[in-house]
C-alpha positions as CSV (number, residue, x, y, z in Angstrom):
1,X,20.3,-25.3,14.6
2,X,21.1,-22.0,16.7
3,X,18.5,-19.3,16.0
4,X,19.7,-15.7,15.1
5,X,18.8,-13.4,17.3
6,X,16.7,-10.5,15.9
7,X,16.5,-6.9,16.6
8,X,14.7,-5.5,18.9
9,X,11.7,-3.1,17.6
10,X,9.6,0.0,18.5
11,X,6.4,-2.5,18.3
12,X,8.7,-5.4,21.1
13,X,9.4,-1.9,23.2
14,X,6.0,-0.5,23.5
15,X,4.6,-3.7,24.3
16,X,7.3,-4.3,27.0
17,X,6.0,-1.1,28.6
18,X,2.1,-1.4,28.3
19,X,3.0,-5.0,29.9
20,X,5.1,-3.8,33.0
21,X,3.0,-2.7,35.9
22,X,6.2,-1.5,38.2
23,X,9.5,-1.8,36.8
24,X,10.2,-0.2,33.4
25,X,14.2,-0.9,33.4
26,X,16.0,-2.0,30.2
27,X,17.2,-4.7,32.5
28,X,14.6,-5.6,33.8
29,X,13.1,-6.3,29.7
30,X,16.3,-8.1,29.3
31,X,15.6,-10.2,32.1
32,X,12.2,-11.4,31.4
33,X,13.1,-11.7,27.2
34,X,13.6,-14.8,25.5
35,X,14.4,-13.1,22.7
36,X,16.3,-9.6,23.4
37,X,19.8,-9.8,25.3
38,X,20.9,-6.9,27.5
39,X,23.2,-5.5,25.1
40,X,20.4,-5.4,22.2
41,X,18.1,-3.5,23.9
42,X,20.5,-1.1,24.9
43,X,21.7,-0.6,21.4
44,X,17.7,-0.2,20.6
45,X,17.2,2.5,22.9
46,X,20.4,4.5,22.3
47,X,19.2,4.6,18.7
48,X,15.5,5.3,18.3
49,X,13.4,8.4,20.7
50,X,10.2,7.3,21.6
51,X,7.9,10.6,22.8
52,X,5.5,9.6,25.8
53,X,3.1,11.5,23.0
54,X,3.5,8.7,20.9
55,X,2.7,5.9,23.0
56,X,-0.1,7.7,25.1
57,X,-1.8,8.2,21.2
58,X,-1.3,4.6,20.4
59,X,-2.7,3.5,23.8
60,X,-5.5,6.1,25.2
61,X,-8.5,4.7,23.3
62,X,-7.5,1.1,25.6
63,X,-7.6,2.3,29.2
64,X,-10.3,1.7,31.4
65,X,-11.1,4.1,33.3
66,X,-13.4,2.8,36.7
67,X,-14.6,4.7,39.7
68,X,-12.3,2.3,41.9
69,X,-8.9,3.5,40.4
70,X,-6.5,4.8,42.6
71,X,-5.1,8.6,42.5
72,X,-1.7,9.9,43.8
């Protein structure tokens, strides 16, 4: 039995980015996604706006912040 593919959520997106270190492309999701083709994510993003506000709020109080970080 073939599973249906589901959609692709804010929650699958924000964790797709907090995971990336380098390469943030929708491609580049697709690629590494058992679960989310090309063509799904795409119809994700042209859809919903995610504000950097809204990720930086959900993520802030998780960053580490060490003396060893490296600046631009």
């Amino acid at each position: 039995m073939t599973q249906q593919p589901r959609a692709v959520t804010r929650l699958d997106y924000c964790q797709y980015l907090l995971g990336s270190q380098i390469n943030y492309t929708l491609t580049n999701f697709a690629e590494h996604s058992e679960s989310f083709s090309h063509d799904a994510i795409n119809r994700y993003l042209a859809k919903d706006r995610l504000e950097p506000r809204l990720l930086w709020e959900q993520v802030r109080g998780q960053l580490v912040v060490t003396a060893h970080a490296e600046r631009p």
